[in-house]
Each structure stands twice: as structure tokens, then as C-alpha cells.
C-alpha positions as CSV (number, residue, x, y, z in Angstrom):
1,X,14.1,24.0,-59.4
2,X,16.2,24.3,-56.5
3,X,13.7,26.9,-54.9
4,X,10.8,24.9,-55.3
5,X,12.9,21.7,-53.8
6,X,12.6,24.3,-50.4
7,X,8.9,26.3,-51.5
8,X,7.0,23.3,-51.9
9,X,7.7,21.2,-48.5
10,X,7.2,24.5,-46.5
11,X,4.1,25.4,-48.3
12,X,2.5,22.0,-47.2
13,X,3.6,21.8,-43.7
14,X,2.7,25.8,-43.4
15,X,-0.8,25.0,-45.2
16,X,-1.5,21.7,-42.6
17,X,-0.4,23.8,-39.3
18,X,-2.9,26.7,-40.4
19,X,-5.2,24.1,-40.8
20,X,-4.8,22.3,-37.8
21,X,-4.6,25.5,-35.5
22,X,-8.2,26.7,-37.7
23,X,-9.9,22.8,-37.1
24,X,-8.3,23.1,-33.2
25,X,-10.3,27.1,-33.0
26,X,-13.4,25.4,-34.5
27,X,-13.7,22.4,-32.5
28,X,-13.2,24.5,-29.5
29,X,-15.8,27.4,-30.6
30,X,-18.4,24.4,-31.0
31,X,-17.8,22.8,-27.4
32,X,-17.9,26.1,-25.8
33,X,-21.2,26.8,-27.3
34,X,-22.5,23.2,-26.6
35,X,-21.2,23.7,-23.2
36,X,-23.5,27.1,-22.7
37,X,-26.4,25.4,-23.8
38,X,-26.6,22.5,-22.1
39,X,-24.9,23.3,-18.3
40,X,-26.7,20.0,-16.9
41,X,-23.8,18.1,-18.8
42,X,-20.2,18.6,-18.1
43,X,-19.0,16.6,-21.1
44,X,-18.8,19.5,-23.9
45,X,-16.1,21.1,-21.5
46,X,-14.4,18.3,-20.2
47,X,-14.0,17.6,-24.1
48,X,-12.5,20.6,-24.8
49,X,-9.3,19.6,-22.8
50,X,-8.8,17.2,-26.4
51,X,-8.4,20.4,-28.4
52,X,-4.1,19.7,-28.1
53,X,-4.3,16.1,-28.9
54,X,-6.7,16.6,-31.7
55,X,-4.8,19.3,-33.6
56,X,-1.3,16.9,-33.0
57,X,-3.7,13.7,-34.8
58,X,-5.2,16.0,-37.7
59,X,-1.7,17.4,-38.4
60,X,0.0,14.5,-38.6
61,X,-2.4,13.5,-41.0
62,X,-2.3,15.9,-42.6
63,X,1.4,15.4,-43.3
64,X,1.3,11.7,-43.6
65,X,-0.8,12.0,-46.5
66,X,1.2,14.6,-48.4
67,X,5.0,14.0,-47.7
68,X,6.2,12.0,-50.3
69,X,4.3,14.4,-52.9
70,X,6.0,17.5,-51.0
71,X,9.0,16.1,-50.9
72,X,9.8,16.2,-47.2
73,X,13.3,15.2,-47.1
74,X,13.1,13.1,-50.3
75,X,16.1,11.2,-49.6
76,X,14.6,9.0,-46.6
77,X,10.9,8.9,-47.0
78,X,10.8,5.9,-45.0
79,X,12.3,6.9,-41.9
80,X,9.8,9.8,-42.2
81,X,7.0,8.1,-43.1
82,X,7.7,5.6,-40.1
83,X,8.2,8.6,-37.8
84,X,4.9,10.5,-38.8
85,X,3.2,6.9,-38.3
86,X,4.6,6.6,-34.6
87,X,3.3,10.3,-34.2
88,X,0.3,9.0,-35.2
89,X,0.3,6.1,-33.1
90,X,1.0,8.0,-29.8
91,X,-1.2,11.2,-30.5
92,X,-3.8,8.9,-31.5
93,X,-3.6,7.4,-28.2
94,X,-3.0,10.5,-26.5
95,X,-6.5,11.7,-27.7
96,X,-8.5,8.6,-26.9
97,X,-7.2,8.4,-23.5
98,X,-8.4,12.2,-23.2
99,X,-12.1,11.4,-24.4
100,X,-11.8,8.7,-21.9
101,X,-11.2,10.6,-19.2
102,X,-13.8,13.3,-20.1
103,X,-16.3,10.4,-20.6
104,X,-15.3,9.1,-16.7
105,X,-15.6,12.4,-15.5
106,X,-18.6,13.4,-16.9
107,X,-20.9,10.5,-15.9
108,X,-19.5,10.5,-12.4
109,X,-20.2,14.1,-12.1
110,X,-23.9,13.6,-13.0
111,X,-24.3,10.8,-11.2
112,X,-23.1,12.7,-7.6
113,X,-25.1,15.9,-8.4
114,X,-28.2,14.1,-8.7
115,X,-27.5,11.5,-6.0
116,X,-28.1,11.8,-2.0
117,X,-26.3,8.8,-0.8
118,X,-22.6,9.4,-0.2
119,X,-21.7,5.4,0.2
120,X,-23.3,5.0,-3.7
121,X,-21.3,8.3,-4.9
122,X,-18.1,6.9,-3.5
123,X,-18.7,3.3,-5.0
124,X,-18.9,4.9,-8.5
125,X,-16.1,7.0,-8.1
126,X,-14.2,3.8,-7.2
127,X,-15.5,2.2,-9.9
128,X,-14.9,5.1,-12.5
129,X,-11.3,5.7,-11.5
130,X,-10.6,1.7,-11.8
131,X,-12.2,1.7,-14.9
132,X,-10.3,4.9,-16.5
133,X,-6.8,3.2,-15.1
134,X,-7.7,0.3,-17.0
135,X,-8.4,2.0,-20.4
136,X,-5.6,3.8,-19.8
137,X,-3.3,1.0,-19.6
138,X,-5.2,-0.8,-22.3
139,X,-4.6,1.6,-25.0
140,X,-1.1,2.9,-24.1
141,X,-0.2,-1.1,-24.1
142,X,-1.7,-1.2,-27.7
143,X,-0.2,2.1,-28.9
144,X,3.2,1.0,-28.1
145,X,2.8,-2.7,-29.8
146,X,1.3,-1.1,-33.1
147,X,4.5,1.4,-32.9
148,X,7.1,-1.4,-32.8
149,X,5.0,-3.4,-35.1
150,X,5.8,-0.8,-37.6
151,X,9.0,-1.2,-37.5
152,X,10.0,-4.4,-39.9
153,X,13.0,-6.2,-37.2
154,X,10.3,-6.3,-34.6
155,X,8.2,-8.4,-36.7
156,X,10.8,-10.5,-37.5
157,X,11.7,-11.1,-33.9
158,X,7.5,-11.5,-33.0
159,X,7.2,-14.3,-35.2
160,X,10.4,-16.1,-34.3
161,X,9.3,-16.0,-30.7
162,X,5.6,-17.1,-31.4
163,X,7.0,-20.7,-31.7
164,X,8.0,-20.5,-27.7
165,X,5.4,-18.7,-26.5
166,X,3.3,-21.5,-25.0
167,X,6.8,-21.7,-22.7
168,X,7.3,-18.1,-22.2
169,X,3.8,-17.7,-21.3
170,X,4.0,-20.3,-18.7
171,X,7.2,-18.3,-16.9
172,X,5.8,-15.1,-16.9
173,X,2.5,-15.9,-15.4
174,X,4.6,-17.3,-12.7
175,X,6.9,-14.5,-12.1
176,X,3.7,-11.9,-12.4
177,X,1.5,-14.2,-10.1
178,X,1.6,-11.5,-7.3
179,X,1.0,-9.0,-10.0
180,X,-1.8,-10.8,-11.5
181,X,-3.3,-11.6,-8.3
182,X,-3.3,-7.6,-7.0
183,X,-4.9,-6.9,-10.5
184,X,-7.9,-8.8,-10.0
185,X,-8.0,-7.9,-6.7
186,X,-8.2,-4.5,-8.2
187,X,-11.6,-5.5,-10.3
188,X,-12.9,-7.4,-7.3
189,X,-12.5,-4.6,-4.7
190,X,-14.2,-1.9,-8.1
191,X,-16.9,-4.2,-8.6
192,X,-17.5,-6.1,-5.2
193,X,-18.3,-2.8,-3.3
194,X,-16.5,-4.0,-0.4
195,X,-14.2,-1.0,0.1
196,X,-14.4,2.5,-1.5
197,X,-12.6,5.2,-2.1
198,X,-13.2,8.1,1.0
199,X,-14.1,4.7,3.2
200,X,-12.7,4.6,6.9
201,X,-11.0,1.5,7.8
202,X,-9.1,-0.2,10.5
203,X,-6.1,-2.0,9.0
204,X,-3.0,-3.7,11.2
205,X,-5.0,-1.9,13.9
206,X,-4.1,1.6,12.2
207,X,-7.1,3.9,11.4
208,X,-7.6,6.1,8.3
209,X,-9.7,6.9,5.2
210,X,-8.7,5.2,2.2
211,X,-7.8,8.1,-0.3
212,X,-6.8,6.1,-3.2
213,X,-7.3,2.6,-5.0
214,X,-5.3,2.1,-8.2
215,X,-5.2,-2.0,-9.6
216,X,-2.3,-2.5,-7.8
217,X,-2.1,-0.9,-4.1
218,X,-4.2,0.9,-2.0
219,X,-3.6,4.5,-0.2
220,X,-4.8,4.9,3.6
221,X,-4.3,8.2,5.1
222,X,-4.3,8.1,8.8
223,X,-5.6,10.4,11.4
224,X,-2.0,11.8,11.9
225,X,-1.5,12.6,8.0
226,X,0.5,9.4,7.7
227,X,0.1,7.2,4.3
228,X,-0.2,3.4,4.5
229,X,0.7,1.8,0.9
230,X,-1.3,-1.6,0.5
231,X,-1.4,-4.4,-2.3
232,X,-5.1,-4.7,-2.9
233,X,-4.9,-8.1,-2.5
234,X,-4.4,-7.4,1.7
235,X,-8.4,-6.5,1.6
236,X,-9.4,-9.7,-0.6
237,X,-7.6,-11.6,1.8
238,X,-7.1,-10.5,4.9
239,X,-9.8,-9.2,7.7
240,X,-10.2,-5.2,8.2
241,X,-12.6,-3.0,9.4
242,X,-14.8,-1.1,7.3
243,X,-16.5,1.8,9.2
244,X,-18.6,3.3,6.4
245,X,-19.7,0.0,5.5
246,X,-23.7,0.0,5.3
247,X,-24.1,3.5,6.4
248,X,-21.3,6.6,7.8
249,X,-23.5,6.3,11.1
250,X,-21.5,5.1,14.1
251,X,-21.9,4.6,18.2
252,X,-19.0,4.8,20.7
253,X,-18.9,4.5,24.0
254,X,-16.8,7.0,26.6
255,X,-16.1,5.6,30.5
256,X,-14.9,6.7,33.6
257,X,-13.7,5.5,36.4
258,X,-15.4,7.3,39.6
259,X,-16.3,6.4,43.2
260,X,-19.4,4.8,44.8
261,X,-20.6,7.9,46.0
262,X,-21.0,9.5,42.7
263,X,-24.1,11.4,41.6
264,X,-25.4,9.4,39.1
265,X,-28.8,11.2,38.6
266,X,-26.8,14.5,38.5
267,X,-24.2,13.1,36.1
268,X,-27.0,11.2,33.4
269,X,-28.9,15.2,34.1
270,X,-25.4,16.5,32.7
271,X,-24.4,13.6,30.4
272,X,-27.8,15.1,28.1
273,X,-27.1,18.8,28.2
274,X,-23.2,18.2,27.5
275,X,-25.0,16.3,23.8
276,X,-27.5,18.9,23.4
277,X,-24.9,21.4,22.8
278,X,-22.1,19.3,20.7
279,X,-23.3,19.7,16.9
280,X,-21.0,16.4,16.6
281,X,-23.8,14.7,18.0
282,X,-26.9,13.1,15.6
283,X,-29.7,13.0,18.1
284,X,-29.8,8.9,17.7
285,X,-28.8,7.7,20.8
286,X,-27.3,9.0,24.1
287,X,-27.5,7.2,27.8
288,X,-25.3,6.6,31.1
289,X,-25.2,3.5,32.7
290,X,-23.3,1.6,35.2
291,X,-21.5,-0.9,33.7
292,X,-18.9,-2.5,36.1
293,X,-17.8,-2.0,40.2
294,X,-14.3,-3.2,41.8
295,X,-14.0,-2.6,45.7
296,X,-12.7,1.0,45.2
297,X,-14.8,2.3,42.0
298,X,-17.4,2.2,39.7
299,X,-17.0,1.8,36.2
300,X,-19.9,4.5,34.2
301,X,-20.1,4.5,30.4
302,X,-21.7,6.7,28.4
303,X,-23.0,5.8,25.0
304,X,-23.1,8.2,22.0
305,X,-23.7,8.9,18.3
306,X,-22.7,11.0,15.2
307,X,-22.6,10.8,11.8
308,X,-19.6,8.9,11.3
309,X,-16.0,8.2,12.7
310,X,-14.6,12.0,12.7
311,X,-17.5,13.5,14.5
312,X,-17.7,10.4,16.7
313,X,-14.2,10.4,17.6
314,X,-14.3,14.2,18.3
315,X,-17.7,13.9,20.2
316,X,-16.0,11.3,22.6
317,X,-13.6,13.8,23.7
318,X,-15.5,16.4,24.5
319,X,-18.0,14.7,26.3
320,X,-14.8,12.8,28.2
321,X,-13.5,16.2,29.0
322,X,-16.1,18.2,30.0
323,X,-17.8,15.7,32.5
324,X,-14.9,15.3,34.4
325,X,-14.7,18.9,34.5
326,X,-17.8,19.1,35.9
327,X,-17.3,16.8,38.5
328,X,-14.2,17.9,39.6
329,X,-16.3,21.4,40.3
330,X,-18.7,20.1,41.4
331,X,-18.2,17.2,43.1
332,X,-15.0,16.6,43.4
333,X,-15.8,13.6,46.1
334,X,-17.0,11.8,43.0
335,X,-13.3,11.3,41.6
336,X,-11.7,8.3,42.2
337,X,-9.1,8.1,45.3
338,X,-7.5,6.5,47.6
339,X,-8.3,6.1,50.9
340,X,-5.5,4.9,53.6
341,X,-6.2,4.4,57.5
342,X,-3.5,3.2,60.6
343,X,-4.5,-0.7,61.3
344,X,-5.0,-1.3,64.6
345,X,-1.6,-3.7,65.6
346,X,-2.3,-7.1,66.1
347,X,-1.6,-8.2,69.8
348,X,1.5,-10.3,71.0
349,X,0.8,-14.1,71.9
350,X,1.5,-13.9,75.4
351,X,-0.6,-10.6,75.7
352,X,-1.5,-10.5,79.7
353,X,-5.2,-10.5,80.5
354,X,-7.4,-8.1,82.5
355,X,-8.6,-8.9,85.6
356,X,-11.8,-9.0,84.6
357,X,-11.5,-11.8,82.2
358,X,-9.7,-13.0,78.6
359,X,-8.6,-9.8,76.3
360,X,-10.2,-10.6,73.3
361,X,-8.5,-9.1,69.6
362,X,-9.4,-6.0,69.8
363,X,-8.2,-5.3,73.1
364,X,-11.4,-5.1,75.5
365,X,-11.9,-7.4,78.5
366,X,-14.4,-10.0,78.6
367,X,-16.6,-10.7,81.4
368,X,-15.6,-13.6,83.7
């Protein structure tokens, strides 16, 4: 008697772990082969990441079905029958976020291999990772009310607090207002298309590419590897600049300051050959113009284009740099300078005049 008190619960939980680990080799053996015939569709492999999840879900099953009959520690079946139903609870959750996730991952990876426009594949990524964080937060939020509802005081103290809850409800919307408002700001900024992830933007005159967009905050990474942490709310709000907004494609502008006698036909001759060889630069546009003059220079700007900000910002050097360095070999009397002469001193009131007449300012004697 005593042996099969110890034969009989070993037998079942041995019998449902063979199980589980011959349902886990199974269900991976079938997504492999799904996998390998269709190749177009990620989904059979992302899927096989749920092999853990779903062994942990058919195990506990397994065991929740069969302890009291085993006898798995027979003197507190319902502490381990609560126990194997939290299990339940959180591996059930565990797997459902999982097919989530491969479900999210699947249609955006379709969706960018068959389409051309960046701006449309970052809008769905935005969208896809907004809407994973939500399901996410959706069912871990349910998984952990249906675990405390299992337990018999935390009913007790849900239906004692029901009667306030019309109060309660009422405070916390006004202590999670900012919360609440960066949450929708969240769905807004997924669903209004107005900023994506892999966008460049100008915020609090800083710019960067916006690397990540959770409900909450927003992740810029600068040009200098810096990260700038922002409630979503900031671009529902607040004005910012969206470079990649309608198109990567951008025009800047590089100037210099020179001096009147500067070659301009030489320079525009130059200004073209310089953007011939950049790659950086698209082809669209490219010109040289006088824009400005002061009494001791001119003011020459030069007008380019590229793809979008990084190959702009990069093209605007090395044009910059290398006309300059052509002029200063070339014609160096095209920089800027300044030039200084003596004055001629002014003459003393009581100057004495020349016989032949009044001295006039500069010196020379007029006729009588």
C-alpha cells in the first residue's frame, strides 16, 4: 500500500512529461516541415518559438486533470490544485502572447518583402509593435486577475470594493490622467501616421531618428549616439519636425562667404563636377547663386539634394569643403579679406594757403 502511495503519483507525472516532451517533438516536426514547404510565409517558424510554452500548458493539463486520482500530495489537494491552476493561468498566457508575437511578425515580414515604399513599411512596423505592446499588456492584465480570482479572499475583498468603485474610479482616472493621456497618444501617433518608427525628427531643436515608440514614451537617437526619452503626448501636442514626412527626399543649402572678385562662372563650372562625383547626391537638383552682398563680400549659396537627411547632411560637407579648397588653390583672391590703407590726415584749421590760391582738402592749390 505504502509503495503504491509513492508508484502511482510518479507514474502519472512520469507518463504526462513523456507526453508533453512527445506532443512538444511533434508539434515541432510539423512546423518545420510546414515551414519547408511554404518559405513565402514566415509564420510556421516564428510558431515554433511556442514549442516551450506549449509543452508547460499541455503538462499542466495533463496534471490538473489527474492529481486528485494520483494522489499528488493527498493531504492538500487544494493548495495543489490552486497551484497547477495559476500554472495554467500564466503558461496559458505565456503561450498566447508567443502566437501573438509570431502572428505580428509574420504579417509585417510579408508586408516589407513585397513592399517598395520605406515610409509605408515603417508605418506598419509602428503600427505592429503598438499593437503587439497592447496584446501584451492586455492579456498579462487578464492572466493575473483570473489568478487572484482563484484565490477565494480576493473575491471576497472584489465584491466588498465593488460598492465604492464609482469613487475609486473617479480618483484613479485623476491620478493616471498623464498616464491615460500618453496612452492614447500612443494609439493616435500608431494609427495617425504622423510619426514612425526609423522617422528623422527635429525635437527641442535636437536632431535624430526615432528608434522606438512604446504607449508611453518615445526613443530619439541623435546624430552623436545620444537618447532622448519622450512622453508621446510631446508629438500630439507640441510642434516638431518630421523630415521623412511625405517622402525621405530632402534639399539643403551650403553658403560661403567670398569677395566681389570671385569667379562665379568658374565656381557654378566646379559646384557641378564636385556633385557628379559625390554618390550622396540624387541627381534632383543642384545650382549656385548669389544670394546676398555687404560692402566687403558676397554671400554664394549652393543648393543640393540626396535621398534623405544622412546623405544630405554628409553631401553638405563635402561640397563645403572641397570648394573652398579649390579656391583657396586656385584662386585664393576669391577668399574673403580684409583690406586696410593709411588715411590721408585731415588738415589743421588754420592750414596756411599757397600762393597761388585756397588749399583745398586734399592739399592742392587752387587757382586765384
Amino acid at each position: 500500500m505504502e509503495t503504491e502511495t509513492y508508484l502511482r503519483p510518479a507514474t502519472v507525472i512520469g507518463g504526462a512529461l513523456v507526453a508533453t516532451l512527445a506532443a512538444g517533438w511533434l508539434l515541432d516536426l510539423l512546423l518545420r516541415r510546414a515551414d519547408v514547404r511554404h518559405p513565402e510565409t514566415p509564420l510556421w517558424g516564428l510558431l515554433r518559438r511556442c514549442r516551450l510554452p506549449f509543452q508547460v500548458v499541455l503538462c499542466t493539463c495533463l496534471l490538473r486533470a489527474s492529481y486528485l486520482r494520483a494522489g499528488i500530495l493527498p493531504d492538500h489537494p487544494v493548495g495543489v490544485g490552486r497551484f497547477l491552476t495559476v500554472v495554467l493561468i500564466a503558461s496559458a498566457a505565456w503561450l498566447a502572447v508567443r502566437i501573438a508575437n509570431a502572428a505580428v511578425d509574420s504579417t509585417y515580414a510579408r508586408y516589407a518583402a513585397v513592399t517598395q515604399d520605406e515610409a509605408r513599411v515603417r508605418r506598419v512596423r509602428t503600427q505592429v509593435t503598438l499593437i503587439h505592446r497592447v496584446v501584451t499588456a492586455v492579456v498579462v492584465v487578464v492572466a493575473v486577475a483570473a489568478a487572484l480570482l482563484t484565490f477565494p479572499p480576493m473575491r471576497a475583498v472584489g465584491a466588498s470594493m465593488l460598492a465604492s468603485a464609482g469613487v475609486l474610479g473617479i480618483v484613479a482616472g485623476i491620478a493616471a490622467q498623464s498616464s491615460l493621456s500618453n496612452l492614447f497618444a500612443g494609439l493616435q501617433i500608431a494609427f495617425g501616421d504622423t510619426v514612425r518608427i526609423g522617422d528623422t525628427v527635429v525635437v527641442d531643436k535636437e536632431w535624430g531618428r526615432v528608434e522606438e515608440i512604446t504607449l508611453t514614451f518615445l526613443t530619439v537617437r541623435t546624430w552623436d549616439e545620444r537618447r532622448i526619452t519622450m512622453p508621446v503626448s510631446y508629438f500630439t501636442s507640441k510642434p516638431y519636425e518630421n523630415w521623412s514626412r511625405g517622402g525621405a527626399q530632402m534639399t539643403g543649402t551650403v553658403f560661403w562667404h567670398l569677395d566681389h572678385s570671385a569667379p562665379l562662372g568658374l565656381m557654378r563650372e566646379r559646384f557641378r563636377q564636385i556633385l557628379a562625383e559625390l554618390p550622396e547626391w540624387d541627381g534632383r537638383g543642384g545650382g549656385l547663386a548669389v544670394t546676398d552682398t555687404t560692402p566687403h563680400t558676397i554671400q554664394v549659396r549652393g543648393v543640393v539634394t540626396a535621398k534623405d537627411a544622412d546623405d544630405l547632411w554628409t553631401l553638405r560637407c563635402a561640397v563645403r569643403e572641397q570648394l573652398i579648397t579649390w579656391l583657396a588653390t586656385h584662386h585664393p583672391h576669391a577668399l574673403p579679406r580684409i583690406i586696410t590703407a593709411p588715411a590721408a590726415p585731415a588738415p589743421a584749421p588754420d592750414a596756411p594757403q599757397d600762393e597761388g590760391g585756397p588749399v583745398d582738402e586734399a592739399g592742392v592749390a587752387s587757382p586765384a
